[in-house]
GUROTOR-114618 format. One line per 3 residues: number of its first residue (from 0); their letters; for each residue x negated, y negated, z of N, C-alpha, C, O. Coordinates in pm, 1 decimal. Each point is the difference from the previous one (the first is absolute). Layout:
! GUROTOR-114618
NUM> a> X/Y/Z/X/Y/Z/X/Y/Z/X/Y/Z; ...
***
This chain:
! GUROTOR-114618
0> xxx> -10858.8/-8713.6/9157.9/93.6/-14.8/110.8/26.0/-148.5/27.1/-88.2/-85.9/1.9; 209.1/66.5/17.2/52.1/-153.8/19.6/-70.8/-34.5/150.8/-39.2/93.7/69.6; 25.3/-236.9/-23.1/22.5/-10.7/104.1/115.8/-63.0/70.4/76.5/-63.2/-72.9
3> xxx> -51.0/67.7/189.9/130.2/-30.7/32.6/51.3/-132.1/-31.6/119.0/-30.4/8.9; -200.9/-37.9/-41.6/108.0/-143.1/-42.3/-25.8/9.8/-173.1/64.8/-84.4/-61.9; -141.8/166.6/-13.7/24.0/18.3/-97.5/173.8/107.1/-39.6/67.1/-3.8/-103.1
6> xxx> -47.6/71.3/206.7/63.8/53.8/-1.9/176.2/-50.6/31.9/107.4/35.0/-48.9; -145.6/-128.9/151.1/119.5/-110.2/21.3/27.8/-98.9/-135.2/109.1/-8.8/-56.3; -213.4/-52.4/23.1/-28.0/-83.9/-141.9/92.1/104.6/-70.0/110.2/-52.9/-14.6
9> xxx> -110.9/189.3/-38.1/90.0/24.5/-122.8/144.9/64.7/64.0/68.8/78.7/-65.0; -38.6/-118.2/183.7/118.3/56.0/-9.6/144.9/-103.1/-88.5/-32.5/-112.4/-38.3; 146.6/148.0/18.8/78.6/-85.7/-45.5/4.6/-118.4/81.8/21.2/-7.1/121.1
12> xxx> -49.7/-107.3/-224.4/40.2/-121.5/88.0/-99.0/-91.5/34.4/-1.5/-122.9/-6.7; -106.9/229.4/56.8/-80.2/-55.1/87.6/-105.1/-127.4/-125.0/-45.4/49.0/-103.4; 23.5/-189.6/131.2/-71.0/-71.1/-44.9/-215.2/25.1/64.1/-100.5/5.6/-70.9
15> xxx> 111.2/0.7/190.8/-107.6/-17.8/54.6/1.6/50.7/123.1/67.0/-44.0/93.5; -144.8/142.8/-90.8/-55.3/28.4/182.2/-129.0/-59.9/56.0/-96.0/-43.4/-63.7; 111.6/49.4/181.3/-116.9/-106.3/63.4/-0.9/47.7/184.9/73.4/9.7/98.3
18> xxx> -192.9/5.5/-138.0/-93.1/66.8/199.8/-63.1/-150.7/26.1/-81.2/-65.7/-65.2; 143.0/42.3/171.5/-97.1/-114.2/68.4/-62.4/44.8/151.2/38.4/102.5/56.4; -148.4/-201.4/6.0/-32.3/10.9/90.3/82.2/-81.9/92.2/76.2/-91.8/-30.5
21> xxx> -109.8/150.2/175.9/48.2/-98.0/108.1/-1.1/-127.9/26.3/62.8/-58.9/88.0; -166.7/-1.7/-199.6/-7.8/-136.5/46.1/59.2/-63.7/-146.4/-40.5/-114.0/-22.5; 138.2/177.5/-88.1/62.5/-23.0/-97.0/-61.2/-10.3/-90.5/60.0/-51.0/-94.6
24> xxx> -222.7/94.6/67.7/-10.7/0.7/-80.0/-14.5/120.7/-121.6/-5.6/114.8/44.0; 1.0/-126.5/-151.5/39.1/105.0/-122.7/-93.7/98.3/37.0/-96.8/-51.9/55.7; 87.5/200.5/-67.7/-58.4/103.7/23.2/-26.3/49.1/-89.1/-114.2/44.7/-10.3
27> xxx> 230.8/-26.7/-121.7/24.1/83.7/-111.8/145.0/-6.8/-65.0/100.3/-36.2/61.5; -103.2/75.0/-191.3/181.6/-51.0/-76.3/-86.6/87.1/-117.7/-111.2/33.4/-40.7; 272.8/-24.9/19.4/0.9/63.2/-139.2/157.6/-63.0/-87.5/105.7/-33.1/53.7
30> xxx> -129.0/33.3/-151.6/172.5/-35.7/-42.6/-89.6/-137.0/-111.5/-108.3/-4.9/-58.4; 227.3/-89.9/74.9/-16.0/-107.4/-91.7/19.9/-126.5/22.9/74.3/-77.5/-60.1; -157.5/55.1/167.9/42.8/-188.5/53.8/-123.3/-42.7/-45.4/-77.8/92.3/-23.8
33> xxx> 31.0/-218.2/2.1/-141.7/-77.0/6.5/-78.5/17.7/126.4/49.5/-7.2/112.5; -188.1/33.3/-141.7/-45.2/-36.6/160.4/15.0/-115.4/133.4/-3.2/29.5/119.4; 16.9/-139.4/-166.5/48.8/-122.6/93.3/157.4/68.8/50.9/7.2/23.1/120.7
36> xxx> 106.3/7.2/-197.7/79.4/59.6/3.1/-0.1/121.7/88.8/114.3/17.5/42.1; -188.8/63.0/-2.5/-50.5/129.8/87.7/-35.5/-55.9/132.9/28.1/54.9/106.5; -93.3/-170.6/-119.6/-57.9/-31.5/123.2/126.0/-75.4/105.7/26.7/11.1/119.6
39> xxx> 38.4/-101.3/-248.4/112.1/-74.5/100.4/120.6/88.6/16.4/100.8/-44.7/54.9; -107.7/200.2/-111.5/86.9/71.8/19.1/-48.8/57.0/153.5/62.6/-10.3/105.5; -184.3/68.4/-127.0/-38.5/82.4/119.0/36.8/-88.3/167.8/39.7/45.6/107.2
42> xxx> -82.2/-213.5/-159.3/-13.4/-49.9/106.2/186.0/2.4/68.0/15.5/23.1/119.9; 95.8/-45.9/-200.9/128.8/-9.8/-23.3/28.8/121.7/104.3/57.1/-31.5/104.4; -91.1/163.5/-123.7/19.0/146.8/33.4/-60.2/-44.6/120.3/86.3/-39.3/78.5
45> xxx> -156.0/34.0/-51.7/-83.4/-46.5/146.5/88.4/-61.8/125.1/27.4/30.9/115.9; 4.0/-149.8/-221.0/29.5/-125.9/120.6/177.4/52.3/15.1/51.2/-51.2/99.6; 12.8/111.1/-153.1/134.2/87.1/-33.1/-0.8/118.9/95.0/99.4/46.4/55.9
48> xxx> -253.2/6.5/-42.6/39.0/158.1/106.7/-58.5/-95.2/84.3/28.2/-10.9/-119.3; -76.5/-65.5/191.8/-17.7/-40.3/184.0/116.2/-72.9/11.5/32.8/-30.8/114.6; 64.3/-17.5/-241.3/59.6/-103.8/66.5/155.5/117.1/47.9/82.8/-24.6/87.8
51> xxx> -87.9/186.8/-208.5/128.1/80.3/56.3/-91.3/64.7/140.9/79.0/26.9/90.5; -181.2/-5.9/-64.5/-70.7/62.7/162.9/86.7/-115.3/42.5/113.8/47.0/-0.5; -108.3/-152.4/31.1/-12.2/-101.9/91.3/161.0/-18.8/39.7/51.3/-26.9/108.6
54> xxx> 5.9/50.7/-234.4/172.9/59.6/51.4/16.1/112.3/27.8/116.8/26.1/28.6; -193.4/64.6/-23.7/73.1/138.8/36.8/-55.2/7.6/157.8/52.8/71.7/85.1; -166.7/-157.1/-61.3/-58.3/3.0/133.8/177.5/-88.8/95.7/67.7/25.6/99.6
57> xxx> -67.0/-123.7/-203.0/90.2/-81.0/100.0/171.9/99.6/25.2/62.2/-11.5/105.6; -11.5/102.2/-222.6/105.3/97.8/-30.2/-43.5/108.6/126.2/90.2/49.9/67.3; -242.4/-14.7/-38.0/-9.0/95.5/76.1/25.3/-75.0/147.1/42.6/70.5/91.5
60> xxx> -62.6/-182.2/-72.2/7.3/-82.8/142.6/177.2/-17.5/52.0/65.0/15.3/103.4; -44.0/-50.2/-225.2/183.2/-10.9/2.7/24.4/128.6/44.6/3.1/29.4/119.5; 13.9/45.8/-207.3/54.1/152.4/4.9/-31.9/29.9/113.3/102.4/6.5/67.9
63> xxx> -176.3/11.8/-19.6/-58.2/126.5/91.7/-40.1/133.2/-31.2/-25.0/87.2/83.2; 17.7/-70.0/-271.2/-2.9/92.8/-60.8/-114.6/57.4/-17.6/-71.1/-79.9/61.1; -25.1/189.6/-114.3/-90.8/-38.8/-86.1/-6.0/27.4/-155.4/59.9/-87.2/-62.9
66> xxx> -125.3/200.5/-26.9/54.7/-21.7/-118.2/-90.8/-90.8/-63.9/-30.5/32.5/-114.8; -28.0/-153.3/165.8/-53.6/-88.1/-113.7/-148.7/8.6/43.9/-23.7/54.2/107.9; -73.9/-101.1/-179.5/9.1/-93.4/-75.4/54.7/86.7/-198.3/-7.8/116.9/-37.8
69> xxx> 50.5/-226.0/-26.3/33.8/107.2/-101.2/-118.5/24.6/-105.3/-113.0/-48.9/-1.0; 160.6/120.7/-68.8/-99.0/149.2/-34.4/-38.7/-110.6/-157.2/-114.1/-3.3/-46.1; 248.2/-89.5/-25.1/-72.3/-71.3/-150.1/156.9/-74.1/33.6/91.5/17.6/80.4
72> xxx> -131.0/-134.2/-224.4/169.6/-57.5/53.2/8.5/-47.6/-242.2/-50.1/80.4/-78.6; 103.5/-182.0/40.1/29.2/-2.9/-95.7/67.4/-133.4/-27.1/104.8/-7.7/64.0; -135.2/-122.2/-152.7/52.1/-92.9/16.1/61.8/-16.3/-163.6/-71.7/-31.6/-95.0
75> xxx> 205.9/57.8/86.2/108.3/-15.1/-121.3/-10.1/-116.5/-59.4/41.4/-102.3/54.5; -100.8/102.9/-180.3/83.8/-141.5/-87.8/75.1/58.6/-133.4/25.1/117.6/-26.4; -5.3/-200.9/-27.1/149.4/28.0/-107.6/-77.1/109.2/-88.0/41.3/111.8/-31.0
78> xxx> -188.2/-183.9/-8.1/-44.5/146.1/-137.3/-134.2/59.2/79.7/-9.4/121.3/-18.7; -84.2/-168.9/92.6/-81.6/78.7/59.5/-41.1/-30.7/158.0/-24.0/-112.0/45.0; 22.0/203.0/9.0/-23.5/72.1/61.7/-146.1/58.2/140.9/-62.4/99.2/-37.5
81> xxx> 33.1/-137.8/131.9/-114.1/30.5/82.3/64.3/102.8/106.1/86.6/-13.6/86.4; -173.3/133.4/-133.4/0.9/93.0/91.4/-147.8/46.4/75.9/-93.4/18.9/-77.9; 68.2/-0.8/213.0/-97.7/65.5/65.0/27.8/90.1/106.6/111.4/17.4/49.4
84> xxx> -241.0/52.1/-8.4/-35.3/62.8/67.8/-86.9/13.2/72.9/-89.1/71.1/-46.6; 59.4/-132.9/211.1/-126.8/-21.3/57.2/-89.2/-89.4/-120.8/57.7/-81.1/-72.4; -195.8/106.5/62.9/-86.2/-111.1/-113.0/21.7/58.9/-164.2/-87.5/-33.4/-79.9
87> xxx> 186.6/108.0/36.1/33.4/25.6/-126.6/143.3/-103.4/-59.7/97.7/-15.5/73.2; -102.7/-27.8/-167.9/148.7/-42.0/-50.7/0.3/-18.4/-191.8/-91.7/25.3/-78.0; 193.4/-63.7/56.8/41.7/22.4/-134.1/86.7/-70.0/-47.3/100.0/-5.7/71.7
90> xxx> -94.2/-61.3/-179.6/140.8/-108.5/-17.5/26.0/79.2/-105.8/-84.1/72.5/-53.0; 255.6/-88.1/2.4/59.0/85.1/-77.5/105.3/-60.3/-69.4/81.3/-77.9/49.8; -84.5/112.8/-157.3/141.0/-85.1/-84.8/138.4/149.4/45.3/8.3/121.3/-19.2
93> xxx> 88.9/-247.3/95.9/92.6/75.6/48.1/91.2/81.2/-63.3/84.0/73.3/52.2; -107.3/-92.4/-170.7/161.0/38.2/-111.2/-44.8/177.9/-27.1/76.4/94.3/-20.3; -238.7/-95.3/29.9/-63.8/96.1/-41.0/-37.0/121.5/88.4/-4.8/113.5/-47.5
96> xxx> -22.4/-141.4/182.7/-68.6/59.2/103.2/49.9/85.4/50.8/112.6/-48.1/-12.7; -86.8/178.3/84.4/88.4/55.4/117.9/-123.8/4.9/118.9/-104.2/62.7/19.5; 211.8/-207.0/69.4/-127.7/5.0/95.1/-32.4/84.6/143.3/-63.9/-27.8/101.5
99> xxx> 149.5/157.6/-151.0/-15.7/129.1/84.4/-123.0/1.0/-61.8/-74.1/-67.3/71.6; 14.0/108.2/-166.4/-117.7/86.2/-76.2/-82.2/-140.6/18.6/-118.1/2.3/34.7; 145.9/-51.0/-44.8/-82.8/-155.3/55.8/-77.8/-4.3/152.1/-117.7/-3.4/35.8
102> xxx> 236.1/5.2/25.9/-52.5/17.8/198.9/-68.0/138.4/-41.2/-121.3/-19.6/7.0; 143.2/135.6/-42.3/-92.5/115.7/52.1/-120.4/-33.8/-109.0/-91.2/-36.0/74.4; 50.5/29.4/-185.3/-100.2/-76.2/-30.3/-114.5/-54.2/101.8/-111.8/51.0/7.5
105> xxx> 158.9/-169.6/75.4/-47.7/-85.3/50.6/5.7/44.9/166.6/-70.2/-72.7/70.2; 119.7/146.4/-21.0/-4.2/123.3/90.8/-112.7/73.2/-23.0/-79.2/1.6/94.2; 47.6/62.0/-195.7/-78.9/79.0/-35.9/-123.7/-60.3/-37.4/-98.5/72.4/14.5
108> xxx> 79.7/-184.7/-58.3/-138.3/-45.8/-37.4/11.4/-101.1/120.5/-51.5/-101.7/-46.6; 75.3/84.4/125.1/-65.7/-94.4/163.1/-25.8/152.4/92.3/-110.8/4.6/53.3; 182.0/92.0/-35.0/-28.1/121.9/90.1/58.2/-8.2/59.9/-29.1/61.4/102.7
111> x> 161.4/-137.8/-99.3/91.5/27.8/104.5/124.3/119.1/-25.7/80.4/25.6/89.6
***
């Protein structure tokens, strides 16, 4: 039986999944980065979800709405790709990925 970021690791696309802890550091990965590479990834995923809390806190103050904080967010470059979910995420070569099956992936292995 796979485990869930073994399971994110082979979907299309996907280069590397990676669980970090709250304080950014690496938990667990599967996929194909170097370890130094895992760690400054995990820490990347980290300092990326307090800094989208910290706008959706300020979106919820504006608004008057609620709705946030959000659930994973995703930062686009031309060929790859960072997607997460709460302390799960995944970078992905874009040409390759459908990052529907990507978010529920990463939905599914954080428990949200």
């Amino acid at each position: 039986m796979l485990s869930d970021l073994e399971s994110l690791s082979v979907l299309k696309g996907v280069v590397a999944a990676l669980r970090f802890h709250d304080d950014g550091t690496l938990a667990e990965a599967a996929g194909h980065l170097e370890q130094l590479d895992l760690q400054l990834a995990a820490e990347l995923c980290y300092a990326n979800g307090r800094i989208m809390h910290h706008g959706s806190d300020m979106l919820m103050t504006l608004s008057g709405t609620g709705g946030w904080p959000p659930r994973g967010w995703m930062m686009m470059g031309d060929e790859l790709s960072v997607c997460a979910v709460a302390e799960v995420a995944c970078f992905v070569r874009n040409r390759e990925a459908s990052f529907n099956e990507v978010f529920r992936g990463l939905a599914e292995a954080s428990g949200t």
